[in-house]
C-alpha positions as CSV (number, residue, x, y, z in Angstrom):
1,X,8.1,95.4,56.4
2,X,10.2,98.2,56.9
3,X,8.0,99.8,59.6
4,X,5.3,100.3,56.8
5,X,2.1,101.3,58.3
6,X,-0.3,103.1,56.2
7,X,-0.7,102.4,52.5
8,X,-2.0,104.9,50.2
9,X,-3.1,104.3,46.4
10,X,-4.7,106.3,43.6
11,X,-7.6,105.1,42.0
12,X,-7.6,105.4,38.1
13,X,-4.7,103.6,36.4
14,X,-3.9,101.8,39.8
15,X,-6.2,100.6,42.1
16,X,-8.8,100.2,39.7
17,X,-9.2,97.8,36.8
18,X,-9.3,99.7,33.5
19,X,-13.3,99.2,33.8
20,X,-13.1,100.8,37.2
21,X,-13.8,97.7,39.1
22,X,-11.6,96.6,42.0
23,X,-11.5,92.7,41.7
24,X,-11.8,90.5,44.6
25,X,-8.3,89.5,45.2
26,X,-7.8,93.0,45.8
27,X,-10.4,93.6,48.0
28,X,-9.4,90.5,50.2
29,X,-5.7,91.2,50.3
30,X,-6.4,94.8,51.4
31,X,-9.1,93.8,54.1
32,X,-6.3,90.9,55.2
33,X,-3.9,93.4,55.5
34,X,-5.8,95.9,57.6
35,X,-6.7,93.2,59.8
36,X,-2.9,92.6,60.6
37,X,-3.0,96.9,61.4
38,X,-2.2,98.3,58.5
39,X,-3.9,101.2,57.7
40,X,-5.2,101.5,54.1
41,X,-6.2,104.9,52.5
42,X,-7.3,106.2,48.9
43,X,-5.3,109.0,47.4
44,X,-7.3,110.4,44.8
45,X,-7.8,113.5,42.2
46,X,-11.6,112.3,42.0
47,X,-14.1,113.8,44.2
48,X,-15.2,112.4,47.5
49,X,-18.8,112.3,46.5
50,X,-17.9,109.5,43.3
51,X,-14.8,108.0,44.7
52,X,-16.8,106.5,47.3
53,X,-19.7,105.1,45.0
54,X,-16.9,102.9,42.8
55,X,-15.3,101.3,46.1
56,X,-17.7,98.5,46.3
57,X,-17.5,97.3,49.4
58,X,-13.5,98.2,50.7
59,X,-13.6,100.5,53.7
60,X,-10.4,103.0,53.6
61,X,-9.0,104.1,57.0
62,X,-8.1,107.2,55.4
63,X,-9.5,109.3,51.8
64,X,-7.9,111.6,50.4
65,X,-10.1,113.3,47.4
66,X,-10.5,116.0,45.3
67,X,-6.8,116.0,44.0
68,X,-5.8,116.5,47.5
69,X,-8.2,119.5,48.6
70,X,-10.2,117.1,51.0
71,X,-9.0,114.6,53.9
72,X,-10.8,112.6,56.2
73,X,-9.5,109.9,58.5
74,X,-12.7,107.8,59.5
75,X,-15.4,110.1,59.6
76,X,-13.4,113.0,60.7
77,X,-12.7,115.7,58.0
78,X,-8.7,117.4,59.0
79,X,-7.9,118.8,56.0
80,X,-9.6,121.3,53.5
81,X,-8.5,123.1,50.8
82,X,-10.5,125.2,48.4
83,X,-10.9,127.8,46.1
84,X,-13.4,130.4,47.4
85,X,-16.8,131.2,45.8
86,X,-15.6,134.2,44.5
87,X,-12.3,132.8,43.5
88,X,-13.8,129.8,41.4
89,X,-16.5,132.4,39.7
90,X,-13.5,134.5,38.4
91,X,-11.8,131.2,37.1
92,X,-14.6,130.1,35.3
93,X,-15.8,133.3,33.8
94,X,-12.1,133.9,32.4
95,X,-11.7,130.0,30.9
96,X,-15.2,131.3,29.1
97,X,-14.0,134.7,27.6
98,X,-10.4,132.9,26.8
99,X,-11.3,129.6,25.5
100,X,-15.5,130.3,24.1
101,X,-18.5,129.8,25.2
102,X,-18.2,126.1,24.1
103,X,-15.4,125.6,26.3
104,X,-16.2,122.8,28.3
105,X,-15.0,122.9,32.2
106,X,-15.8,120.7,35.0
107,X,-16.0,121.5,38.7
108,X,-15.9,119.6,42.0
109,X,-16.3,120.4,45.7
110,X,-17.4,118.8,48.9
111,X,-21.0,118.8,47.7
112,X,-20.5,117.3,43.9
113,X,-19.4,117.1,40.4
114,X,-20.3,119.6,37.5
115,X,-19.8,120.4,34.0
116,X,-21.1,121.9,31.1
117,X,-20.7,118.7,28.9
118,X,-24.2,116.4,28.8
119,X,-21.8,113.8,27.6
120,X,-20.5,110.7,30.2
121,X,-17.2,112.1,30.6
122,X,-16.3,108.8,30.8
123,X,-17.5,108.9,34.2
124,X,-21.0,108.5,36.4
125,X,-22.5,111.4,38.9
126,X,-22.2,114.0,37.5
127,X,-24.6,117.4,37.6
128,X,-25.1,119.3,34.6
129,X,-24.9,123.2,34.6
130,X,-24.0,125.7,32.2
131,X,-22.2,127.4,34.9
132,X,-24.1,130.8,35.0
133,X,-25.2,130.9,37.8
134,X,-22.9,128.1,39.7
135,X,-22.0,130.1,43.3
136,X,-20.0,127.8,45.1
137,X,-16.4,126.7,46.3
138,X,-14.5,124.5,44.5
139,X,-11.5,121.8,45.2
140,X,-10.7,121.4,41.5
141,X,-11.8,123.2,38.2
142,X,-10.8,121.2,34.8
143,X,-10.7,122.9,31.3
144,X,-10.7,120.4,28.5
145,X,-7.6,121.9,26.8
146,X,-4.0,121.0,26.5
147,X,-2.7,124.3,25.6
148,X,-0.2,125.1,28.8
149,X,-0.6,128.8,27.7
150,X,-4.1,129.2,28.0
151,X,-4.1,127.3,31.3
152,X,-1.9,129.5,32.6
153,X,-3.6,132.7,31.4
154,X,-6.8,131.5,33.3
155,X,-5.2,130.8,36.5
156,X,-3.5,134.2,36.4
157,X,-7.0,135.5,37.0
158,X,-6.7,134.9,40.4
159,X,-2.8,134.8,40.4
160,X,-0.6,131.8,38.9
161,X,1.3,131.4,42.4
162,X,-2.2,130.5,44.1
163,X,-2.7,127.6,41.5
164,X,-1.5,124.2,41.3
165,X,-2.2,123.1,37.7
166,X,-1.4,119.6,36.0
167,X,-2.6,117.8,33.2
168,X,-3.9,114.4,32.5
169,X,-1.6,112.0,30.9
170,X,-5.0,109.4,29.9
171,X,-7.2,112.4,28.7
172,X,-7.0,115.8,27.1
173,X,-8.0,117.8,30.2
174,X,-6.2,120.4,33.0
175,X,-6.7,120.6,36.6
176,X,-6.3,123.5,38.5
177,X,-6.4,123.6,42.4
178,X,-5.5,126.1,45.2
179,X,-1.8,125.7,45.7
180,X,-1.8,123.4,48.4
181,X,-5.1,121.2,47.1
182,X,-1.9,118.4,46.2
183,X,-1.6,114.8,47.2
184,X,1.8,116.0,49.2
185,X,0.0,118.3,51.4
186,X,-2.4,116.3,52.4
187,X,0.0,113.7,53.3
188,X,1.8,116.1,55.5
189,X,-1.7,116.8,57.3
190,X,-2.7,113.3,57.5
191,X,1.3,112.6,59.2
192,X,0.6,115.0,61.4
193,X,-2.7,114.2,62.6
194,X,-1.6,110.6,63.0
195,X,1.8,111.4,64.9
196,X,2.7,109.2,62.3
197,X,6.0,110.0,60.1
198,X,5.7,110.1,56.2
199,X,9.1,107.8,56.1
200,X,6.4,105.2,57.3
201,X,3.6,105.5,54.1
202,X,3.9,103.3,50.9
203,X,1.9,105.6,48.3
204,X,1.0,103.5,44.9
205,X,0.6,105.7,41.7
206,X,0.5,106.4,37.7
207,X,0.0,109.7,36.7
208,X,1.3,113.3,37.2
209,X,-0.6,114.0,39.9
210,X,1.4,111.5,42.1
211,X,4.0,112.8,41.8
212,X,4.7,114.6,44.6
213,X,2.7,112.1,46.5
214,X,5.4,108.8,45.5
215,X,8.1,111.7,46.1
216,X,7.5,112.5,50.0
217,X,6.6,109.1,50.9
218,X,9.1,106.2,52.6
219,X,8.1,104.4,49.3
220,X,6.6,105.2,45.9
221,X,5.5,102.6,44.0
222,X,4.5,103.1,40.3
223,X,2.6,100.6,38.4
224,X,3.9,98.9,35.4
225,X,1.0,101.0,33.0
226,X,2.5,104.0,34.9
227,X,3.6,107.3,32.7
228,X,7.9,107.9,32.2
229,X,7.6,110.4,34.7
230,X,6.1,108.5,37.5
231,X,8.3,105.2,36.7
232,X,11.6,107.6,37.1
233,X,11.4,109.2,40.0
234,X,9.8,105.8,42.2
235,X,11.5,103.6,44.4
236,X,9.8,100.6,42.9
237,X,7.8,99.2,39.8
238,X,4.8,96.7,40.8
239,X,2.7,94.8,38.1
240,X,-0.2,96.9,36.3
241,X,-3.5,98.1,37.5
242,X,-5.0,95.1,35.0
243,X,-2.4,92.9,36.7
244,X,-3.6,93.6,40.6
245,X,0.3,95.5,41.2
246,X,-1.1,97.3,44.4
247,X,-2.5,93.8,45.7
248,X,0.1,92.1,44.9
249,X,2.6,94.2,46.0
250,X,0.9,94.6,49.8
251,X,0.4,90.5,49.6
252,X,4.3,90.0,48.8
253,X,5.6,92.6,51.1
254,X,3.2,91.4,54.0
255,X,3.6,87.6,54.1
256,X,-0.3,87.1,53.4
């Protein structure tokens, strides 16, 4: 199949059911497919440290987490990509004199998930803080906001060009990560480290974020629930994340 090797996909909106489940067909044609020696990896903005609890039972040859900040092939970390203690402490204290002391921001790194919100965030393991004292690195800060401006005024803090920032299509939230804490740079660490060129990758994806990732790939596949701007710059359309695409896709393309 056009000397396809590794497959990457992003979670949220494509590998996952809307209820976050991966269903069983999925499992098995992924599991099938690495059998025949096809690498499989995840590719996704959530941290390692929750990614890994939602897999339920699939074993990636490859995660990429944290919005790109954080690689590991098997059990060997090769790429990492964070802002620094002091860097992340400077963020936060300027998204709190810009936006209030209500403002609600998230943070993750290697170590967890936190945020200033007691509510679910729609999401499980998380560690609540009200960031005063919070001394630590981190791959990705979110500020619930969609106001470009005020984004951009907060990463200026540290300097705009250091920042990657991006929002959500699904929810009213930025990310901002070190510049290159992207899904495309950590696919140009992972090719390297596997001798193995990106012409050969399939990348599956649905939101901004994966962009870049469908861009630099052999082929980008967006899912049918995918965002306009995904959908027009990939090479194909596969069914929706309800609709097993990513499975279905790998099952057609594979002969399994």
């Amino acid at each position: 199949m056009e000397n396809i090797s590794l497959i990457l996909s992003d979670l949220d909106g494509t590998l996952f059911h809307d209820d976050k489940s991966i269903s069983d067909y999925t499992k098995q044609i992924i599991t099938a497919a690495q059998k025949k020696g096809i690498l499989f990896g995840i590719s996704t903005s959530r941290a390692l440290v929750n990614a890994s609890r939602y897999l339920n039972g699939l074993t990636p040859d490859v995660m990429i987490t944290n919005g790109g900040g954080l690689v590991y092939c098997g059990k060997q970390k090769i790429y990492s990509c964070e802002f620094t203690k002091e860097e992340a402490r400077t963020i936060i204290d300027t998204a709190f004199r810009l936006g209030g002391k209500d403002f609600i921001i998230s943070v993750d790194n290697e170590n967890g998930l936190f945020c200033n919100s007691k509510e679910n965030l729609g999401d499980r393991y998380w560690t609540y803080t009200d960031f005063a004292d919070f001394d630590e690195p981190a791959m990705k800060i979110c500020v619930e906001s969609l106001d470009k401006q005020l984004v951009e005024k907060i990463a200026s803090s540290i300097g705009v060009e250091k920042i990657d920032y991006l929002p959500f299509s699904d929810i009213p939230w930025y990310k901002m990560s070190k510049k290159n804490a992207t899904k495309e740079k950590a696919i140009e660490k992972l090719s390297a480290h596997l001798n193995l060129p990106v012409e050969n990758i399939a990348a599956f994806g649905d939101d901004f974020s994966d962009i870049g990732m469908l861009k630099i790939c052999g082929k980008g596949i967006a899912m049918e629930n995918a965002i306009s701007e995904v959908k027009s710059i990939a090479d194909e359309i596969c069914p929706s994340n309800e609709n097993d695409g990513v499975a279905k896709w790998i099952q057609s393309h594979f002969d399994l």
